[in-house]
ZATORNU-754756 format. One line per field, with one value per residue (C-alpha): chain; x, y, z. Coordinates in nm, 4 decimals, always signed. Layout:
unit = (A;...) $
px = (X;...) $
py = (Y;...) $
pz = (Z;...) $
end
This chain:
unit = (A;A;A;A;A;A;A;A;A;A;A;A;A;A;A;A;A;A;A;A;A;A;A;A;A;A;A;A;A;A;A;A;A;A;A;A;A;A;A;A;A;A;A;A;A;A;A;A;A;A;A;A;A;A;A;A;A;A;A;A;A;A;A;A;A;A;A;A;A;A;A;A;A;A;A;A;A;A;A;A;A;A;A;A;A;A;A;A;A;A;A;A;A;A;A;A;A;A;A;A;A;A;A;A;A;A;A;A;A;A;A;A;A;A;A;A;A;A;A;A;A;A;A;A;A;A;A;A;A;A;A;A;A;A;A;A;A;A;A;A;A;A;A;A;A;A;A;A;A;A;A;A;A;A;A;A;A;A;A;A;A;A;A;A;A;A;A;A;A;A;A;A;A;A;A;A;A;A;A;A;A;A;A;A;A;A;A;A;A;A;A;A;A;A;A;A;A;A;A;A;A;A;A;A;A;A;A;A;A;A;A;A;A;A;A;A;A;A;A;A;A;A;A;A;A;A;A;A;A;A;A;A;A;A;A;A;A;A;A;A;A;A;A;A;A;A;A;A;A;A;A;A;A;A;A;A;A;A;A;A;A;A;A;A;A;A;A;A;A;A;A;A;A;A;A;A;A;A;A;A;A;A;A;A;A;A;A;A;A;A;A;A;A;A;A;A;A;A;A;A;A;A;A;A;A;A;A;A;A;A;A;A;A;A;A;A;A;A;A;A;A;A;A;A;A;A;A;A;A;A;A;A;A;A;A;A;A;A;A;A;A;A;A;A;A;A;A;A;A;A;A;A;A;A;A;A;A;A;A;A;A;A;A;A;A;A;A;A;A;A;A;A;A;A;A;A;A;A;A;A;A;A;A;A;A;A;A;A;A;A;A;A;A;A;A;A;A;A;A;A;A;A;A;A;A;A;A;A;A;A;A;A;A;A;A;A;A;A;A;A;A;A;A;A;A;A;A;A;A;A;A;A;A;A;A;A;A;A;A;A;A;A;A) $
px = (+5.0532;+5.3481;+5.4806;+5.3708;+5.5910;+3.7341;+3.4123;+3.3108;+3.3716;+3.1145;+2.9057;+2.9189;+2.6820;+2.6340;+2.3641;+2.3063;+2.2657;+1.9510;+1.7727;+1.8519;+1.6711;+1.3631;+1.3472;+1.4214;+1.1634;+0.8783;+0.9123;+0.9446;+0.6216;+0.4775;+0.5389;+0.5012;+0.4171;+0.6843;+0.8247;+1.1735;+1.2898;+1.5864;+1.8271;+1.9701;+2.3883;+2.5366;+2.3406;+2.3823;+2.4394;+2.8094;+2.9259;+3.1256;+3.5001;+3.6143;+3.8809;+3.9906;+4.1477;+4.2417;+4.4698;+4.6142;+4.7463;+4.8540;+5.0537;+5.2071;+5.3457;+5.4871;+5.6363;+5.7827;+5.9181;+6.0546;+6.2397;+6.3906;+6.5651;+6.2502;+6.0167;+5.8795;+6.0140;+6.0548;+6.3618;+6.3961;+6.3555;+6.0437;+5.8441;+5.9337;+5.8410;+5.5195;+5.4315;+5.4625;+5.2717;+4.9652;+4.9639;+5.0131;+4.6666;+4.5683;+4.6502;+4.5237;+4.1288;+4.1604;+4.2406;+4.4617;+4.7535;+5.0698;+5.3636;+5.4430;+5.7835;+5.9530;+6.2365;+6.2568;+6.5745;+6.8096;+6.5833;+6.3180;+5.9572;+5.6540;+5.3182;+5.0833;+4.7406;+4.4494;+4.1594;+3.8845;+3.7052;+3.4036;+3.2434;+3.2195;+3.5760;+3.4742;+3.3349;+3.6031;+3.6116;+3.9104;+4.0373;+4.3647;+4.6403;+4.9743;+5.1815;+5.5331;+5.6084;+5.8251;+6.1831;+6.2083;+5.9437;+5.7286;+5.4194;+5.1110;+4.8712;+5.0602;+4.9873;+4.9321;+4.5892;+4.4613;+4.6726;+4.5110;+4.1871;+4.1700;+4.3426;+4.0479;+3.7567;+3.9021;+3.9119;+3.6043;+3.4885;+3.6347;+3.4495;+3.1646;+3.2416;+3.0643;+2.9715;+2.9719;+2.8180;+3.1280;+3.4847;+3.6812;+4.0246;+4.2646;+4.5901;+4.8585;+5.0984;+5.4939;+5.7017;+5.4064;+5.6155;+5.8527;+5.5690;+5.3278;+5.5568;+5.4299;+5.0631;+5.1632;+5.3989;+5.0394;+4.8236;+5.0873;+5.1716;+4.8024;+4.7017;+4.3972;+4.1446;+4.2055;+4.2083;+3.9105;+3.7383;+3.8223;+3.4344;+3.6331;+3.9405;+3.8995;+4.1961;+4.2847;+4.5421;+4.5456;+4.2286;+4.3562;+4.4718;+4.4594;+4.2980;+4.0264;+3.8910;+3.6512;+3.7190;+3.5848;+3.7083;+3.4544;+3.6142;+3.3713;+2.9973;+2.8594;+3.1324;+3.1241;+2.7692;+2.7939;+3.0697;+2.8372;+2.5199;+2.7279;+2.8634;+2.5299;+2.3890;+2.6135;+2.5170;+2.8852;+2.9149;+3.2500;+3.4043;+3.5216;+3.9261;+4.1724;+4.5086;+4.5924;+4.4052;+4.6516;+4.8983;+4.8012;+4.7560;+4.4113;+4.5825;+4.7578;+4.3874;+4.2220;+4.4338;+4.4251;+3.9801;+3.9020;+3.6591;+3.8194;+3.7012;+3.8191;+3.8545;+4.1247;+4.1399;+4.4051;+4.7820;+4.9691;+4.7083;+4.5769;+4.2302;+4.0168;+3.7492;+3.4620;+3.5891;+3.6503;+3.3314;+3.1591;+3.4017;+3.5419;+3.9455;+4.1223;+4.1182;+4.5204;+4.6695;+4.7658;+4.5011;+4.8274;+5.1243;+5.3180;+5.3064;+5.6242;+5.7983;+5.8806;+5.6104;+5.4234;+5.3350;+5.0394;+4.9968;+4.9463;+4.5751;+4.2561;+4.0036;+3.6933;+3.8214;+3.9669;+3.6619;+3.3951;+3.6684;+3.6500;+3.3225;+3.2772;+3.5385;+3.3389;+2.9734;+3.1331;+3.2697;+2.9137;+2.7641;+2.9222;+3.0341;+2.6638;+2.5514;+2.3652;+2.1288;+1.7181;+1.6049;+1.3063;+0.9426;+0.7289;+0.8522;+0.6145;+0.8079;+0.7403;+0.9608;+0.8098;+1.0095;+0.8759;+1.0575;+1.1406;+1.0598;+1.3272;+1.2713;+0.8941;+0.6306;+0.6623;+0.6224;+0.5247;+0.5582;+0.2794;+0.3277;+0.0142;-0.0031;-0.2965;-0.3874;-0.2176;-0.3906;-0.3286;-0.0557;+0.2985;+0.5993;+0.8081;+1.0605;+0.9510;+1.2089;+1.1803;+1.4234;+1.4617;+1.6633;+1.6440;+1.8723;+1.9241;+2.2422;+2.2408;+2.1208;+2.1409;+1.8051;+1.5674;+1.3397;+1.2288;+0.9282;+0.7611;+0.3668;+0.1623;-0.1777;-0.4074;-0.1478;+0.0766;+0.4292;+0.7806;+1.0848;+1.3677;+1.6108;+1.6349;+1.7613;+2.1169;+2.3129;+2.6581;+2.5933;+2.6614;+2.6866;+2.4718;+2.1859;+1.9868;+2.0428;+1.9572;+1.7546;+1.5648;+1.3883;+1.0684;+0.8614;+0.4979;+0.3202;+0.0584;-0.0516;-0.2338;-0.0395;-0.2704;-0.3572;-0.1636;+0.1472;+0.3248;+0.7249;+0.7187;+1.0253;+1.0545;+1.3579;+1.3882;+1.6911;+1.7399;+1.9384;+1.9744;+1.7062;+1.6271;+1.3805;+1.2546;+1.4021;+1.2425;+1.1022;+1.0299;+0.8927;+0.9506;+0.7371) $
py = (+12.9626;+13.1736;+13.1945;+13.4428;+13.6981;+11.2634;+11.3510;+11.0371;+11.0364;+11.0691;+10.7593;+10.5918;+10.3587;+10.1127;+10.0727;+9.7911;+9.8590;+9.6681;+9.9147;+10.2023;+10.1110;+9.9622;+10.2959;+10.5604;+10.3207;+10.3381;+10.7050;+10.8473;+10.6373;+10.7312;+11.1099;+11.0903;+11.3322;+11.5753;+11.8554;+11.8776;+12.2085;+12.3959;+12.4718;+12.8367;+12.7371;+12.9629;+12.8807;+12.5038;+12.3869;+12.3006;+11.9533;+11.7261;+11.7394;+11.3857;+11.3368;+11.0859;+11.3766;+11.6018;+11.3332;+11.2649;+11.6434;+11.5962;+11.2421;+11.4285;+11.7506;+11.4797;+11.3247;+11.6706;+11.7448;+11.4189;+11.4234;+11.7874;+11.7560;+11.7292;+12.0264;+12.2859;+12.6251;+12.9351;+12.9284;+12.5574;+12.3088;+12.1509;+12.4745;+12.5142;+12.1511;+12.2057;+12.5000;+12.2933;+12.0298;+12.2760;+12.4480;+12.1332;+12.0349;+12.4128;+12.4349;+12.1108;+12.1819;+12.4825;+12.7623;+13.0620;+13.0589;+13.2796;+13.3013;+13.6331;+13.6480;+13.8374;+13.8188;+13.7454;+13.6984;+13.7106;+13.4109;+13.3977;+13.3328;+13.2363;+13.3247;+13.1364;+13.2553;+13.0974;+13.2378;+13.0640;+13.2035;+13.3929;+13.5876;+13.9382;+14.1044;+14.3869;+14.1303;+13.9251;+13.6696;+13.5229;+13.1901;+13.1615;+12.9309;+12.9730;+12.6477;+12.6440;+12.5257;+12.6137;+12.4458;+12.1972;+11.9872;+11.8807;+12.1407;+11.8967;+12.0558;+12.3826;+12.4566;+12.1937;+12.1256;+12.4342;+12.4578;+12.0922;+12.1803;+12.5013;+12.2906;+12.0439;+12.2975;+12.4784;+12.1648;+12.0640;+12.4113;+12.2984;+11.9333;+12.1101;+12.4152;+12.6809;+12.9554;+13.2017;+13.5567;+13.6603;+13.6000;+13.3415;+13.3483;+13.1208;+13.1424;+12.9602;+13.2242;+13.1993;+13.2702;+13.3463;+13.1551;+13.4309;+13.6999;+13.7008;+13.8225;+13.6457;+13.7811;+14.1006;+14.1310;+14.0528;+14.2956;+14.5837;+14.5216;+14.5992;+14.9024;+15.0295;+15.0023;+14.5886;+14.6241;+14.7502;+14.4702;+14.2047;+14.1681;+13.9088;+13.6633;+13.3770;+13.1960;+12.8119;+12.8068;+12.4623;+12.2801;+11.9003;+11.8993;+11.6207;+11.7089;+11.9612;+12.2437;+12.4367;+12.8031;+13.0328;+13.3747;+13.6454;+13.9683;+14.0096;+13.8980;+13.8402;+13.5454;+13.4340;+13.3701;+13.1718;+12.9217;+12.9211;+12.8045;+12.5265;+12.3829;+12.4353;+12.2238;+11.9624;+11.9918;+12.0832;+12.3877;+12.6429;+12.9086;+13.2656;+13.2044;+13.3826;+13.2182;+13.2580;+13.6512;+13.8435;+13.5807;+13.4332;+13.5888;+13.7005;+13.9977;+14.0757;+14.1513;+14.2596;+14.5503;+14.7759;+14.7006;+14.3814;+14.1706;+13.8719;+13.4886;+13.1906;+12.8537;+12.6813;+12.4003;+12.4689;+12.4953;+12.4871;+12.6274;+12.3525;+12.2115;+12.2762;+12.0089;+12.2258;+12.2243;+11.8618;+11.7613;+11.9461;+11.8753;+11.5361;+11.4631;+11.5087;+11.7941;+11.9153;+11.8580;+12.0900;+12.1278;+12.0460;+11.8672;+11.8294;+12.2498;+12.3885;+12.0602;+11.7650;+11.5255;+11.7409;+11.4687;+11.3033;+11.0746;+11.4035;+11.4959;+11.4647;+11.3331;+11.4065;+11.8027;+11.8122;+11.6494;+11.9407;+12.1825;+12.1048;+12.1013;+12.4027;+12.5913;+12.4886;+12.5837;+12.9062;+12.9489;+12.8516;+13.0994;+13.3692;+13.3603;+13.3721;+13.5988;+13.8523;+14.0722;+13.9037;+13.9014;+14.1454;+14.0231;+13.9703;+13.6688;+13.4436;+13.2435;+13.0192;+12.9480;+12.6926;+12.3901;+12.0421;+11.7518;+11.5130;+11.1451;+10.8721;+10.6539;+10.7395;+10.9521;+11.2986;+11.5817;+11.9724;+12.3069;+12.5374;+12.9032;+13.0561;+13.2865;+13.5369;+13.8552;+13.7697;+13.8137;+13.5722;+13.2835;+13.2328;+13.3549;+13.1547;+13.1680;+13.0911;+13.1298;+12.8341;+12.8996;+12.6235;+12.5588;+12.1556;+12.0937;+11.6945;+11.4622;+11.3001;+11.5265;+11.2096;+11.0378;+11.3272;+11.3791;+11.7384;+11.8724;+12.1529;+12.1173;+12.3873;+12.4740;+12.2341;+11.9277;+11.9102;+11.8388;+12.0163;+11.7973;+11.9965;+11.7319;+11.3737;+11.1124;+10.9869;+10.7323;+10.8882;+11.2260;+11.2030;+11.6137;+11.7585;+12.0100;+12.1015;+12.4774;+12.5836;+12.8503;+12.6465;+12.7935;+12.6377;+12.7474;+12.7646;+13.0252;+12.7267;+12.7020;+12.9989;+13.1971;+13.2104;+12.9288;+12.7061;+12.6301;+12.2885;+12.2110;+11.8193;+11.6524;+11.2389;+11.0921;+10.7561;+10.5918;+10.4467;+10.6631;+11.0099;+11.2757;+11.6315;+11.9257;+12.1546;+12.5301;+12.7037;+12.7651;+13.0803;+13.1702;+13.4932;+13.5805) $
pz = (+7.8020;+7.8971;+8.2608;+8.4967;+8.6594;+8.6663;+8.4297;+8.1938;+7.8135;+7.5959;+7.4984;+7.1886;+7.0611;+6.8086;+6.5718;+6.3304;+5.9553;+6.0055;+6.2845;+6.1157;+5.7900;+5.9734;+6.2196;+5.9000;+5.6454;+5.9220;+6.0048;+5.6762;+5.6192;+5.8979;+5.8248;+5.4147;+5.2200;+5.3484;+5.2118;+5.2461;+5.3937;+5.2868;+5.5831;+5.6135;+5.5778;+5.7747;+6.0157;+6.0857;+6.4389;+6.4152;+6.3278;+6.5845;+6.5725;+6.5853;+6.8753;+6.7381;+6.4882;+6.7111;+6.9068;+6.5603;+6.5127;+6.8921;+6.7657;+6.4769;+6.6912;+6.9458;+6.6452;+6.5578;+6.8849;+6.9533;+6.6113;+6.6911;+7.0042;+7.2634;+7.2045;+6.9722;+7.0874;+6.9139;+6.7174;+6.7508;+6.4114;+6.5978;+6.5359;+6.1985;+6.1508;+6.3549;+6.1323;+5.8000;+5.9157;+6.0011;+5.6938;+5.4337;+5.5684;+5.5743;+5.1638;+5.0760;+5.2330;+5.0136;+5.2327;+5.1918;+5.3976;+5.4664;+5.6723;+5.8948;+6.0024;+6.2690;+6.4757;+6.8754;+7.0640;+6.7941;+6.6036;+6.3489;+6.4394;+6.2384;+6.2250;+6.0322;+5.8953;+5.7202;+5.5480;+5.4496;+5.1053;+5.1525;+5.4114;+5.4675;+5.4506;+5.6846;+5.9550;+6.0504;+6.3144;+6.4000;+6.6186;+6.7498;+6.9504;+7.0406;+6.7985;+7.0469;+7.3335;+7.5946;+7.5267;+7.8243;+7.6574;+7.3591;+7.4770;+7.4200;+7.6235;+7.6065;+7.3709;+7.1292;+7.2262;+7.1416;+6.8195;+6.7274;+6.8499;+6.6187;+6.3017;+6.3308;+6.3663;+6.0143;+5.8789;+5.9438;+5.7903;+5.4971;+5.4951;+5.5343;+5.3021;+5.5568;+5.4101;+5.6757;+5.7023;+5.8490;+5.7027;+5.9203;+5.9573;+6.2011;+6.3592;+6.4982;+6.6923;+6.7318;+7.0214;+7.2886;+7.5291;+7.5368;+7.5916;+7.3319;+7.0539;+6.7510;+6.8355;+6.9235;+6.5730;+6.3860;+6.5273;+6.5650;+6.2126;+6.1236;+6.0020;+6.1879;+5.9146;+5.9484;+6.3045;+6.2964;+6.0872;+6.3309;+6.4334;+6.7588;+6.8246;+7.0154;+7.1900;+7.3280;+7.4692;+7.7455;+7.6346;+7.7388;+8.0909;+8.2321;+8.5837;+8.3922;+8.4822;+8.2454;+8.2461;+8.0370;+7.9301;+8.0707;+7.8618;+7.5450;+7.6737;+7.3707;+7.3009;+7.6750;+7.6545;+7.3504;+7.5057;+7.8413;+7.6597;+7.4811;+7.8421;+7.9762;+7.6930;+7.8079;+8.2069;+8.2537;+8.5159;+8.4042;+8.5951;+8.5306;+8.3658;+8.5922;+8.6360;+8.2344;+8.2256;+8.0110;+7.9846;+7.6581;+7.2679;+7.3516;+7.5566;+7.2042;+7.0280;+7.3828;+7.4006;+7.1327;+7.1789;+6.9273;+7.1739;+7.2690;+7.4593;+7.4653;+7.6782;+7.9334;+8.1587;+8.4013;+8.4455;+8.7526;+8.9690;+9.2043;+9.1903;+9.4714;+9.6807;+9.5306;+9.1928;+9.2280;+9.2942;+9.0190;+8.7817;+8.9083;+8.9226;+9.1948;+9.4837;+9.6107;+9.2472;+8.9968;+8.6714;+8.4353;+8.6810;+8.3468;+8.2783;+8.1256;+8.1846;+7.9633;+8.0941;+7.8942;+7.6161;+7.4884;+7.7424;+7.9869;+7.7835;+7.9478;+7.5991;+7.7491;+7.8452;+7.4945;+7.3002;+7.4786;+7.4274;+7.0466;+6.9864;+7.1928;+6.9449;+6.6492;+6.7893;+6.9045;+6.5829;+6.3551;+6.5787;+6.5632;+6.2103;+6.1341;+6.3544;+6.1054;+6.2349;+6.2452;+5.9053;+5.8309;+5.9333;+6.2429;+6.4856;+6.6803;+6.9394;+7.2408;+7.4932;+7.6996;+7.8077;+7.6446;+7.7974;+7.4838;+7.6407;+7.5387;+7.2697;+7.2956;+7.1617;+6.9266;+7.1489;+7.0182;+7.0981;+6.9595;+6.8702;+6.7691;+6.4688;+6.4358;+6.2825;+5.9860;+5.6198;+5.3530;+5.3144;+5.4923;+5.3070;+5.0696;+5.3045;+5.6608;+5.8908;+6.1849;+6.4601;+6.6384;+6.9728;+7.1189;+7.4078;+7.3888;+7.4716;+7.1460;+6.8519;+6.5719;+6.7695;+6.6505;+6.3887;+6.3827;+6.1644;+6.1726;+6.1176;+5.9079;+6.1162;+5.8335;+5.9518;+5.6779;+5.8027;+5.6762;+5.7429;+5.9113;+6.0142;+5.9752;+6.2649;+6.1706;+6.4194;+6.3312;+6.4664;+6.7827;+6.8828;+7.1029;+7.0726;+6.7627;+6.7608;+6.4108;+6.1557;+5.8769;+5.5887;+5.4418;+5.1479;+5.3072;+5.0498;+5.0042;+5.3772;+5.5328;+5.7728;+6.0787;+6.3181;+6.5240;+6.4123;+6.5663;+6.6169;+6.6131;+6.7852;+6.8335;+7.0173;+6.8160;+6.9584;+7.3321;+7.6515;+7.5706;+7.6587;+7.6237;+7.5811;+7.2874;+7.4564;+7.2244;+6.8668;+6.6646;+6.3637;+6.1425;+5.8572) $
end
């Protein structure tokens, strides 16, 4: 981020080869015949970005700056360098990258921009970090969390090859350490027409400090909302961003009227008793001590900050790159809280259909939305009014995410559209917990 004028780590548990097959062989028994239902793609709750990742794109642009004379500035061989590095992965998951170049203080800069196939070219949502840092240091945090952050979610578009409503492209911006002057090059270069089919651009830009804070842009409420429910999900409380407001490439986007969002966890601001508490670290210290200066390395990254930050950029992103308007049809919905028991007994939430004539579509839409710590430990089915059950996810003991927030599709033109129709949820595995939010149906 450029000038102006202790929480606990996720769990991880281990599960024996052995448990999983007597666990998956008994329910699938217990729940056979089941027809397996097709899941809508684009929209598929978002897949956990490894950390372990991340930190490794945070290794490399330490490597980079350490090699070139201390940092990654604008100008400086260390950018370049960083730049290369983030587009050889870029061009090898099969996206389509370029190179913008302009010119800042007598030096060349570099933007670089990915697209990913796909997606509707007059809906485009894009996600954004500033890749240098200031020149008295490497810039891990600033801004190479964000930058690493954003390389990993695209990635992990491409593992899973998304195939999103909307088109996605990323960036990673040049010279915003000087006053946002790669960012500003790429939209002022763009003729209005592409301006105006920028459908959002959302920015990370400090995601890792290591005395968090969780701020959240409140510009665009659409995208602020979607980053709230996601920390929600996790019982972690944010705040309103303030200290970085305009200071950052968002401001770029924000200003000729693309809506904007995105995330930070401090700078040099100092973190108060109250924010402390909530929040844990400690009260009387600066969010980022390191800011701007050449502590700024990976040993000054906070991994549970920048692990929710992650997977916060990649639900935001699933989201709202699917966000298509409700298909056609009447909905049924219930919205009544059903606490999920650990490890115990399969719980349902009913929404009654009536009035109805005939048999349910071919394409039954089940919106689902399951708030739960640990998303691998459920099976989810949903259960036609005669009994017969629909499989909509399966438990698996390597997805550790959290929340099952999803739109499935089942073929049910053989069952008969009106009665009571059941969401089924059972939490399988030991220590996490959660509740079904809601569940709709659209015929």
């Amino acid at each position: 981020m450029r000038p102006s004028r202790t929480v606990l780590p996720h769990r991880r548990r281990r599960v024996t080869a052995g448990v999983i097959a007597l666990t998956m062989g008994g329910l699938l028994a217990a729940t056979a015949p089941t027809a397996l239902a097709a899941p809508a793609a684009p929209t598929l709750a978002a897949p956990d970005i490894p950390l372990a990742n991340v930190k490794a794109h945070l290794s490399q642009l330490q490597s980079v700056a350490t090699a070139n004379g201390g940092n990654r500035a604008h100008g400086r061989p260390g950018y370049k360098a960083s730049l290369d590095y983030v587009k050889a992965k870029l061009d090898a998951a099969g996206f389509t990258t370029s190179v913008k170049q302009f010119t800042s203080n007598g030096a060349t800069g570099y933007n670089l921009i990915a697209d990913w196939p796909g997606g509707d070219a007059n809906q485009v949502l894009m996600a954004g970090a500033h890749l240098d840092s200031v020149s008295s240091g490497p810039g891990i945090n600033d801004n190479g969390s964000g930058s690493a952050a954003v390389l990993e979610t695209a990635l992990a578009v491409s593992r899973e090859q998304l195939k999103p409503a909307k088109h996605l492209r990323f960036a990673w911006w040049g010279a915003e350490e000087l006053g946002l002057i790669g960012s500003k090059n790429y939209v002022n270069s763009l003729p209005a027409t592409e301006r105006s089919k920028i459908s959002g651009y959302l920015n990370f830009d400090m995601i890792g400090s290591p005395n968090p804070g969780y701020f959240v842009y409140d510009d665009d409420p659409v995208i602020e909302k979607t980053f709230k429910e996601y920390f929600t999900g996790l019982g972690v409380p944010t705040e309103i961003e303030t200290e970085g407001d305009g200071r950052s490439d968002h401001a770029s986007f924000k200003n000729v009227g693309i809506p904007v969002g995105g995330l930070f966890t401090g700078a040099s601001r100092t973190k108060t008793s109250a924010q402390a508490q909530k929040w844990g670290g400690t009260a009387g210290q600066a969010f980022d001590r390191c800011y701007h200066s050449s502590c700024d390395t990976t040993s000054n990254i906070n991994d549970t900050a920048l692990d929710r930050n992650s997977d916060a950029i990649a639900h935001t992103v699933w989201s709202l790159a699917a966000d298509t308007p409700v298909p056609p049809g009447d909905t049924y919905e219930n919205t009544t809280d059903v606490s999920i028991p650990d490890n115990g007994a399969a719980v349902t939430s009913t929404v009654t259909v009536a009035g109805r004539t005939g048999n349910a579509p071919v394409a039954l839409k089940v919106a689902v939305d399951i708030r739960h710590t640990w998303r691998g430990d459920l099976v989810v089915d949903l259960l036609a009014p005669d009994g017969t059950p629909y499989r909509l996810k399966n438990s698996s003991s390597n997805d550790s995410a959290d929340n099952v927030i999803a739109t499935y599709t089942v073929d049910a033109s053989s069952e008969a559209a009106n009665g009571a129709w059941k969401l089924r949820v059972q939490d399988v595995e030991a220590q996490d917990t959660g509740y079904i939010n809601s569940v709709k149906l659209t015929f």
